[in-house]
TITOR-246649 format. One record per residue (C-alpha): z, x, y; residue number from 0. Coordinates in steps of 0.5 Angstrom, whole numbers, plus 2048, in hexadecimal, padded with zeros to 3 digits. Layout:
<koltors>
koltor z = Z x = X y = Y guza = NUM $
...
</koltors>
This chain:
<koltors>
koltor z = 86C x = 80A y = 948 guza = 0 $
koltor z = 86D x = 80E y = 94F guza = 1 $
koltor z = 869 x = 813 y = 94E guza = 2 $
koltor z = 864 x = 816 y = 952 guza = 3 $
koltor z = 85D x = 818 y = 952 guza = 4 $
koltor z = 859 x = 81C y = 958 guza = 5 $
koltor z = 851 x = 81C y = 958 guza = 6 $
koltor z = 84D x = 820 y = 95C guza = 7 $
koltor z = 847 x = 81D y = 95F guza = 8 $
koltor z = 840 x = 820 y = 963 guza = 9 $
koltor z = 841 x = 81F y = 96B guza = 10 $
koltor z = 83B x = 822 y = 96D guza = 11 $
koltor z = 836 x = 829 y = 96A guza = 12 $
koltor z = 835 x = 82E y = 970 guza = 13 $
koltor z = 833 x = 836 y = 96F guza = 14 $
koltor z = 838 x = 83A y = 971 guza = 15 $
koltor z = 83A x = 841 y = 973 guza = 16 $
koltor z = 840 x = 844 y = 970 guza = 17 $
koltor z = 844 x = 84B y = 96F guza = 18 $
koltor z = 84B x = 84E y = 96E guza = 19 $
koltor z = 84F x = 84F y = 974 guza = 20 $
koltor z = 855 x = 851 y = 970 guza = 21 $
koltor z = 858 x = 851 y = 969 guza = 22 $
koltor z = 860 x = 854 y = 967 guza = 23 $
koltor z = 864 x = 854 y = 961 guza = 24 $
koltor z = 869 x = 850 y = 95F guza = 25 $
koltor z = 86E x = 850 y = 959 guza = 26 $
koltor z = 86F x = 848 y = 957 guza = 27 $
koltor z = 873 x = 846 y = 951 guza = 28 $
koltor z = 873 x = 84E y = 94E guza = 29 $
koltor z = 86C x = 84F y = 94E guza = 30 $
koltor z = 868 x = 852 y = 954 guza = 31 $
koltor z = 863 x = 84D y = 958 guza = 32 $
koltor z = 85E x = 84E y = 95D guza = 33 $
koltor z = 85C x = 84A y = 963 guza = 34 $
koltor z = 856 x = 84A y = 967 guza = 35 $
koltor z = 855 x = 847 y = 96E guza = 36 $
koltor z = 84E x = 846 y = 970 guza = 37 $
koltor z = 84A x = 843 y = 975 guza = 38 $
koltor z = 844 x = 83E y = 974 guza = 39 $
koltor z = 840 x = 83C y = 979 guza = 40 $
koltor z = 83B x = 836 y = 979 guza = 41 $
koltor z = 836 x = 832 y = 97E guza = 42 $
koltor z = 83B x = 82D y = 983 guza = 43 $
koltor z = 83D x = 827 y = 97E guza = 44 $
koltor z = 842 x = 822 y = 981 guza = 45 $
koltor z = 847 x = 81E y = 97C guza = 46 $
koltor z = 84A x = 826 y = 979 guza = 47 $
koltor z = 851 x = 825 y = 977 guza = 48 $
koltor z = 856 x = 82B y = 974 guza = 49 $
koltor z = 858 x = 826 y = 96F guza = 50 $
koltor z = 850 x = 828 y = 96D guza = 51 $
koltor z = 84F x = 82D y = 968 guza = 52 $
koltor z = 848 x = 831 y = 967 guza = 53 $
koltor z = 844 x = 833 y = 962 guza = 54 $
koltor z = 83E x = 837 y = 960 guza = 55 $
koltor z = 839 x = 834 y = 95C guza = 56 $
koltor z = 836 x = 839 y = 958 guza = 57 $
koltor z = 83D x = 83D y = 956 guza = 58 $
koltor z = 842 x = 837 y = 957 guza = 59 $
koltor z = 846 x = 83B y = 95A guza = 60 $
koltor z = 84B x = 838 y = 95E guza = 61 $
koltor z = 84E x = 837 y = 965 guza = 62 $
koltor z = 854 x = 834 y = 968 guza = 63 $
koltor z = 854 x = 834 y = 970 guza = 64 $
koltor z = 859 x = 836 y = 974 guza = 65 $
koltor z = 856 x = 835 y = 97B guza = 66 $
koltor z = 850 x = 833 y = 97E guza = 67 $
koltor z = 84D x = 836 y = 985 guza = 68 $
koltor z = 847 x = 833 y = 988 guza = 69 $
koltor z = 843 x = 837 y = 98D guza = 70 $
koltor z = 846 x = 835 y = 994 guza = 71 $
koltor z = 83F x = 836 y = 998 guza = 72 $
koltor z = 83A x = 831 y = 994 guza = 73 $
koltor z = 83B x = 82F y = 98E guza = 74 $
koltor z = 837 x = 834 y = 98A guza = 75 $
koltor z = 83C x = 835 y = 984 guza = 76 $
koltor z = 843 x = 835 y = 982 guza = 77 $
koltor z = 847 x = 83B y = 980 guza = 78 $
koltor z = 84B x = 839 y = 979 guza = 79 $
koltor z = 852 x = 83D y = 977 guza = 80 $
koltor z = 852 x = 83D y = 96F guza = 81 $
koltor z = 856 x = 83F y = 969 guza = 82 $
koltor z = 853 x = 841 y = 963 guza = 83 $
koltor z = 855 x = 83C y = 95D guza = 84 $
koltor z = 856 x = 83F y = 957 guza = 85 $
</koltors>
């Protein structure tokens, strides 16, 4: 009755780089939070969105993209800004 339901689905499956570009603290709701900004890069892939989300398969961890950043000579890779989603 009007509810709403989100599924995620696999778009594509690349290996990537990844590492922590800053990380703070925050208190939300009275209870501490922290967040995490990282940086993925991946092989130049058209079709990439920040409506997409990554996850690592091995750990499932999750990440939501925040920008994206295509090398601007060759197309080499892309550069993604990432927070962590706990």
């Amino acid at each position: 009755m009007g509810g709403h339901t989100e599924t995620w689905g696999t778009v594509f499956t690349r290996q990537a780089s990844i590492w922590s570009v800053k990380g703070k603290e925050k208190i939300i709701d009275g209870k501490l939070a922290e967040e995490t900004i990282w940086n993925v890069r991946i092989r130049y892939t058209d079709g990439l969105n920040t409506k997409m989300k990554i996850v690592i398969s091995s750990t499932g961890t999750e990440f939501k993209i925040l920008s994206i950043i295509p090398s601007e000579f060759r197309r080499e890779y892309i550069d993604m800004i990432c927070r962590h989603v706990t």
